[in-house]
C-alpha positions as CSV (number, residue, x, y, z in Angstrom):
1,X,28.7,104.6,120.8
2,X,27.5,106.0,124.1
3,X,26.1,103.4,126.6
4,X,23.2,104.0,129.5
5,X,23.7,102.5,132.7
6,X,20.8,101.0,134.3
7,X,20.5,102.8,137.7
8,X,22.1,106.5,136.0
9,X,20.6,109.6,135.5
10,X,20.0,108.3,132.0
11,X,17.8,105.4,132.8
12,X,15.5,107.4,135.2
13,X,14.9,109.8,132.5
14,X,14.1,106.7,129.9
15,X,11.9,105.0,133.1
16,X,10.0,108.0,133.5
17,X,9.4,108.2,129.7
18,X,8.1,105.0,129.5
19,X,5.7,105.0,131.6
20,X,4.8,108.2,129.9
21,X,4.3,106.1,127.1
22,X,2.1,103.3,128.6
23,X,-0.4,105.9,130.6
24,X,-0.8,107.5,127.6
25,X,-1.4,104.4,125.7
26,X,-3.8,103.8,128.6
27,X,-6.1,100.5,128.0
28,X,-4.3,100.1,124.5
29,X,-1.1,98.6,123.7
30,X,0.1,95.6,121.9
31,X,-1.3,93.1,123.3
32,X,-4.9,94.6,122.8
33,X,-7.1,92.4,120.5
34,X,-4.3,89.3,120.7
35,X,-5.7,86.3,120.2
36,X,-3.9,82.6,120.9
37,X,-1.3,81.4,118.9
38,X,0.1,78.5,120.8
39,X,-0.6,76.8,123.9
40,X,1.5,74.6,126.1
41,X,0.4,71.5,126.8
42,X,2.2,69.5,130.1
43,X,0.7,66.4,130.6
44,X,-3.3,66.6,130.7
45,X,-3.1,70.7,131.5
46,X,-2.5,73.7,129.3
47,X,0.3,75.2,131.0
48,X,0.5,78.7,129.2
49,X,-1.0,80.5,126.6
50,X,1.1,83.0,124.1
51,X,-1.0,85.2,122.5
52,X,-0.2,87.6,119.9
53,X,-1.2,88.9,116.2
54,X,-0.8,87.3,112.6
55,X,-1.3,87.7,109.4
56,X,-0.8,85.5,105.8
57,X,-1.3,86.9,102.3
58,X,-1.6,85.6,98.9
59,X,0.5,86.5,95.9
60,X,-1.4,89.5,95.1
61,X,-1.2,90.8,98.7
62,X,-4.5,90.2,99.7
63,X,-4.9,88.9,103.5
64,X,-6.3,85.2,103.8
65,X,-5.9,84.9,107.3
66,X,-5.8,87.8,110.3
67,X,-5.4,86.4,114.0
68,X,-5.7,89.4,116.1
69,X,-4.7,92.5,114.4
70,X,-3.1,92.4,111.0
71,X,-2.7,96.0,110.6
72,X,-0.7,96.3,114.7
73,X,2.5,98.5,114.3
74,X,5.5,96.6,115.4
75,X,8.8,96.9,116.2
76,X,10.1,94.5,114.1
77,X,13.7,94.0,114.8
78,X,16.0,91.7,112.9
79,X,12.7,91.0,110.9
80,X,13.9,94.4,109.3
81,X,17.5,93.3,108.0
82,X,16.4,91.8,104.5
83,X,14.5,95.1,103.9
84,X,17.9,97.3,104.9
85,X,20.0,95.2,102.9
86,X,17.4,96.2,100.0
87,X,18.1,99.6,101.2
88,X,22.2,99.3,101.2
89,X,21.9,97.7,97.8
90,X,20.2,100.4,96.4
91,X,21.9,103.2,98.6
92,X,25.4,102.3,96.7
93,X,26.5,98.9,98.1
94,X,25.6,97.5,94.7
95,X,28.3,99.4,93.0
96,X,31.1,97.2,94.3
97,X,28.7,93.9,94.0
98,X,28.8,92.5,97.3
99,X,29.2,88.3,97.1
100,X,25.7,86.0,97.8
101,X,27.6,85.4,101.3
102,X,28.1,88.9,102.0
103,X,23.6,89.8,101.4
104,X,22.9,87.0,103.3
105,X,24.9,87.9,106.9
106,X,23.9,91.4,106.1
107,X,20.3,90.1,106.6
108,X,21.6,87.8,109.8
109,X,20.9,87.3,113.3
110,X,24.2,85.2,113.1
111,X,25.4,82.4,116.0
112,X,29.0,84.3,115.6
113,X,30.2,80.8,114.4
114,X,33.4,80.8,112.6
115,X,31.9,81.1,108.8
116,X,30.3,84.2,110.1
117,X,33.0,86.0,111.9
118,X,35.1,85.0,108.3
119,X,32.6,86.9,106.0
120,X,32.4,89.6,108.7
121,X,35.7,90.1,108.2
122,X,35.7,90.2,104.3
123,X,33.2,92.5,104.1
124,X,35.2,94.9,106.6
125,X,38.3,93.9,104.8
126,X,36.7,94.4,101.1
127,X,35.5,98.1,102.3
128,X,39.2,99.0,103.3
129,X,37.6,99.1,106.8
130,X,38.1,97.0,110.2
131,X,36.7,95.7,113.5
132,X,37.5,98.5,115.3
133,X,35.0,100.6,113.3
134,X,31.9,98.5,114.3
135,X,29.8,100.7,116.2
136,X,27.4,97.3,117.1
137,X,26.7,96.5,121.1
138,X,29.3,93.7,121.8
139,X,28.5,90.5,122.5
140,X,29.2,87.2,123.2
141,X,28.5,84.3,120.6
142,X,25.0,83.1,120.7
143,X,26.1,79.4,119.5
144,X,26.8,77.9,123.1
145,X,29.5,76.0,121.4
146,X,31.0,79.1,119.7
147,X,30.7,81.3,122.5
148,X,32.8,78.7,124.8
149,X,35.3,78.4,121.7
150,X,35.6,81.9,122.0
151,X,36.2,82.7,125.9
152,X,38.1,79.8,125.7
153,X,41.0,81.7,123.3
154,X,40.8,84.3,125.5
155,X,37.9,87.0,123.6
156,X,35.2,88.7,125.8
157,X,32.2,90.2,124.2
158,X,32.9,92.2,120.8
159,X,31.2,93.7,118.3
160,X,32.3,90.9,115.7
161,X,30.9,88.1,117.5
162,X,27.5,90.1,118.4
163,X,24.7,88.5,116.4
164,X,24.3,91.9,114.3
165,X,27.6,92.4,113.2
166,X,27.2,91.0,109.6
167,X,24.1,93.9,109.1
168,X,26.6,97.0,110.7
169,X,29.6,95.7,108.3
170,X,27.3,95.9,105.3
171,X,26.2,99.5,106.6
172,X,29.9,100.3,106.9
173,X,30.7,98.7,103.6
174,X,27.3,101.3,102.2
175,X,28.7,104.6,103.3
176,X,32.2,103.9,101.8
177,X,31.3,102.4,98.5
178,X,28.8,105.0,98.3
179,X,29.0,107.1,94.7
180,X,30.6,110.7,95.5
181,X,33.8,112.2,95.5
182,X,34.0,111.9,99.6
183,X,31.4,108.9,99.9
184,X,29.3,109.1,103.4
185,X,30.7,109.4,107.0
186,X,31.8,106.0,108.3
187,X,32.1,107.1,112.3
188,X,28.6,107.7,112.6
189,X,26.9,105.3,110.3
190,X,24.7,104.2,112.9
191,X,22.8,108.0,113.9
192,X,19.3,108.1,112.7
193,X,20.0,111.3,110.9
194,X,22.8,109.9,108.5
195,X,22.0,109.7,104.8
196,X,22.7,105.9,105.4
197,X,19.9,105.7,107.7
198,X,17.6,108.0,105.8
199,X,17.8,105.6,102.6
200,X,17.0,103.1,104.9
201,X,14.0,104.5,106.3
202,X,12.9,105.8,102.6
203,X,13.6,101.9,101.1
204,X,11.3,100.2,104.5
205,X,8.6,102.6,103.9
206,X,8.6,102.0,100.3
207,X,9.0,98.1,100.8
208,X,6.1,97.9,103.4
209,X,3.5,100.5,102.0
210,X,3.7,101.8,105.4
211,X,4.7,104.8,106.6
212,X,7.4,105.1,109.2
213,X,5.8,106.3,112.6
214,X,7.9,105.4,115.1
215,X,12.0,105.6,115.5
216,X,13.9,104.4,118.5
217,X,17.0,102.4,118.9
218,X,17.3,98.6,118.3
219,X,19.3,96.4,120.8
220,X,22.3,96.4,118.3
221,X,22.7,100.1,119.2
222,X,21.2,100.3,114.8
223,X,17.8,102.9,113.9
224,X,15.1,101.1,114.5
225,X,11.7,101.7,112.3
226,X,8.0,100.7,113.0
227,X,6.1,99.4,110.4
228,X,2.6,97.6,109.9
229,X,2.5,93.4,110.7
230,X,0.9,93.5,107.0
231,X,3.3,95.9,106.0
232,X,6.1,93.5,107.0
233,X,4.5,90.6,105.7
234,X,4.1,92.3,101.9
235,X,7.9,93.0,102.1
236,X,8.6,89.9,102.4
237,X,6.0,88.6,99.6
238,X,8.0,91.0,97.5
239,X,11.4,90.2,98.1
240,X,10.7,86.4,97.7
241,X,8.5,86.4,94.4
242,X,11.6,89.0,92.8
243,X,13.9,86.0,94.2
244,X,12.1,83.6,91.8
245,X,11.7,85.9,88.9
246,X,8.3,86.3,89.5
247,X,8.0,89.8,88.6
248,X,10.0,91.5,85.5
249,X,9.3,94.7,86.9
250,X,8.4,96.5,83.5
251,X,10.9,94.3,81.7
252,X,14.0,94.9,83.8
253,X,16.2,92.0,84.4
254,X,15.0,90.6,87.8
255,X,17.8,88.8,88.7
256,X,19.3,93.3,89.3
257,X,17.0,93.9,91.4
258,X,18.1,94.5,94.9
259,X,15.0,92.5,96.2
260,X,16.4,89.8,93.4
261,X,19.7,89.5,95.0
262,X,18.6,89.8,98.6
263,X,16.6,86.5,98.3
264,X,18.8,84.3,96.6
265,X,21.5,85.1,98.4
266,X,18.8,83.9,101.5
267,X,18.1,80.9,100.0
268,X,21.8,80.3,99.0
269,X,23.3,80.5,102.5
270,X,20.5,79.6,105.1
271,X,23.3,78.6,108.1
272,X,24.8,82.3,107.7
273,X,21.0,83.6,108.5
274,X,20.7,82.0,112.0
275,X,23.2,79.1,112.2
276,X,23.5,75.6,114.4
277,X,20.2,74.7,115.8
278,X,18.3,78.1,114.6
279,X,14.7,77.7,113.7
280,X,15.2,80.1,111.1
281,X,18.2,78.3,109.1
282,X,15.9,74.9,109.5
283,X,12.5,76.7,107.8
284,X,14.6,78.3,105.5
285,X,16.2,74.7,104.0
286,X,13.1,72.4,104.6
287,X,11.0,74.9,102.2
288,X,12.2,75.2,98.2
289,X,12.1,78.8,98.1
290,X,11.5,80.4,101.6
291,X,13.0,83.4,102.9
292,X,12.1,83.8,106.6
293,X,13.9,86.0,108.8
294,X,13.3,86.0,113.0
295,X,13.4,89.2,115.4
296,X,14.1,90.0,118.7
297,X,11.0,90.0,120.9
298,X,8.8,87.5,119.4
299,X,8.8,88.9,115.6
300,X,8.7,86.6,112.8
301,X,8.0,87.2,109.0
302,X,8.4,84.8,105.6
303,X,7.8,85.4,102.4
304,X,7.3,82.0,99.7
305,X,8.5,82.4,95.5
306,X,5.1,82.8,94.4
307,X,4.8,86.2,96.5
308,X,2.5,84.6,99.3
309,X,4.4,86.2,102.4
310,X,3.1,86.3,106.3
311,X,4.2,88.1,109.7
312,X,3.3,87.8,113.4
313,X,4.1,89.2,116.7
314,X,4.2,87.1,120.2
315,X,3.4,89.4,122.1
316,X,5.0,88.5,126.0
317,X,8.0,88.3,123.6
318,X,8.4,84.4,123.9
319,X,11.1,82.7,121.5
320,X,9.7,79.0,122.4
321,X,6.1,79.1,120.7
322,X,7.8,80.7,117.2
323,X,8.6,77.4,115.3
324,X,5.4,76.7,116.0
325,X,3.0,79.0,115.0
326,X,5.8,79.4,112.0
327,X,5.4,76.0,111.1
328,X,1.1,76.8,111.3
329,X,1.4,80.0,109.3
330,X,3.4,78.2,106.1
331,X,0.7,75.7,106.2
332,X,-2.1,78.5,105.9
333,X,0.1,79.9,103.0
334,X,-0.2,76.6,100.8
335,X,3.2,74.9,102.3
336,X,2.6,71.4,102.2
337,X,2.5,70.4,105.9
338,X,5.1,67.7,105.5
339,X,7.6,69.8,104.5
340,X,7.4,71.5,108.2
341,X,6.4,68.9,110.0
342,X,9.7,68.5,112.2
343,X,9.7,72.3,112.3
344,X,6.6,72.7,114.3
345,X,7.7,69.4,117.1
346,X,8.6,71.3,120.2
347,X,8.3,69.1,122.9
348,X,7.7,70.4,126.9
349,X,10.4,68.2,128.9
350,X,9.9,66.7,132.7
351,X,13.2,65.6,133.5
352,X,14.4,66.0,130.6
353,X,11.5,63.9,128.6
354,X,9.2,64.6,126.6
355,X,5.8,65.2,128.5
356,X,3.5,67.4,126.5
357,X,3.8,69.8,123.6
358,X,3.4,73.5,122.4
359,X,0.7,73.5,119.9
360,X,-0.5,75.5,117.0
361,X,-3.9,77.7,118.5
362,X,-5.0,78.0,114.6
């Protein structure tokens, strides 16, 4: 996969570009109409504010709670892997019935701890395929721990270890399990023309209710698809209530449903989502029944069995206020506040002690 350096030919062009974008966007953007979502608290001042959009629904879909604006399109970046692995499923990864490990690190922003790298590997291995034919931006670990572990026997960044591996394997593992006598092109899996990515595109749109407007490139070097903050949100409704066999689609056997399968294989293997320390893997097993999944650049969307789902954006991109205004959002949805409780603590540290808070804004 072709790389841009930052101060080639390539870049200028993209710089230029964006600003394009952002006079022609003039006065409006993302962060128009944000409202507060957390503060910081040090000592007796509020430090800093993040800001951003939200949005909670009930199990029919309908919105109980907007903060900012509920209908924003976002970029919604590993938010989108539960909805692609819908997508594989259906696109022909169903037809060699991937295991409950394999759905959930498909759906991962993984640590690239060793249980992850070992089902990246038997996904690769199951498809006849290997390594060497992920396309993915390599990385380092994101586990601390792992990453050391891993410099330490000598590995520099790779695509294995990069936190998106597990969703490019499964996209692999889609094009060659997919029916036909020739199956689809495994070397360039990860263009935005590729049938792969065109079933992708056709299963987020049809997950959301929201039509695809915008298509650039996600950090991972994967398509990347807009969609609605509500949009995202009723996905995820969706995919959680078919995960509780909620919904018997016109009599059909739930538990076949792609959605089915996506979620219980979520809240089967929460450590493969996220990993050691993620907020993601701790929401996921403090709440019977949650699938949650985080994104790049202050995305975050959850969905609870009885189809009650909700989504927001932070927008200066912020990872710290997330478990927070996570932990908020659940309890708007009906999640009794105990249950996320510890979820919603992060402290602000002064030498390394605890001397104020980020809070809740809602």
């Amino acid at each position: 996969m072709p790389g841009i350096r930052p101060g080639g030919p390539q870049f200028a062009e993209h710089l230029q570009a964006a600003a394009a974008v952002v006079t022609a966007a003039g006065a409006r953007d993302i962060a128009t109409d944000a409202v507060p979502l957390a503060r910081v608290v040090r000592g007796d001042l509020v430090e800093s504010v993040h800001s951003g959009h939200l949005v909670v629904l009930d199990p029919q879909g309908q919105v109980t709670l907007a903060l900012g604006d509920p209908r924003v399109t976002v970029l919604a970046r590993s938010s989108l892997k539960p909805l692609q692995t819908v997508g594989m499923l259906r696109a022909g990864w169903a037809s060699v019935h991937p295991g409950a490990e394999q759905l959930a690190l498909a759906c991962a922003s993984h640590n690239g701890e060793p249980e992850h790298l070992r089902v990246v590997r038997g996904m690769l291995d199951a498809a006849g395929l290997t390594e060497d034919d992920l396309a993915n931006t390599p990385d380092m670990p994101l586990d601390p721990e792992a990453a050391f572990a891993w410099r330490t026997e000598g590995h520099g960044p790779a695509s294995i270890t990069q936190n998106c591996s597990g969703k490019h394997a499964a996209m692999l593992a889609t094009c060659a399990a997919h029916a036909g006598e020739f199956g689809w092109d495994t070397d360039s899996y990860w263009e935005p023309e590729h049938p792969l990515q065109i079933a992708l595109r056709a299963a987020i749109e049809e997950l959301t209710g929201t039509p695809v407007e915008h298509t650039t490139i996600d950090g991972c070097g994967a398509p990347l698809f807009s969609t609605s903050l509500t949009g995202l949100a009723r996905a995820f409704g969706r995919i959680a209530r078919a995960g509780a066999a909620f919904d018997a689609r016109d009599g059909v056997d739930v538990a076949a449903l792609p959605e089915a399968q996506v979620a219980q294989a979520m809240h089967e293997h929460p450590a493969l989502i996220g990993g050691t320390g993620r907020d993601v893997t701790a929401a996921m097993r403090a709440v019977p029944g949650l699938i949650a999944k985080d994104g790049a650049d202050g995305v975050y969307a959850a969905g609870l069995p009885d189809g009650s789902a909700l989504a927001f954006k932070i927008v200066d991109g912020g990872f710290r206020p997330r478990p927070v205004v996570l932990a908020a959002a659940l309890q708007a949805a009906g999640v009794d506040p105990a249950l996320v409780e510890e979820l919603g603590r992060v402290p602000v540290l002064g030498h390394g002690e605890p001397v104020g808070a980020v809070l809740a804004a809602f």
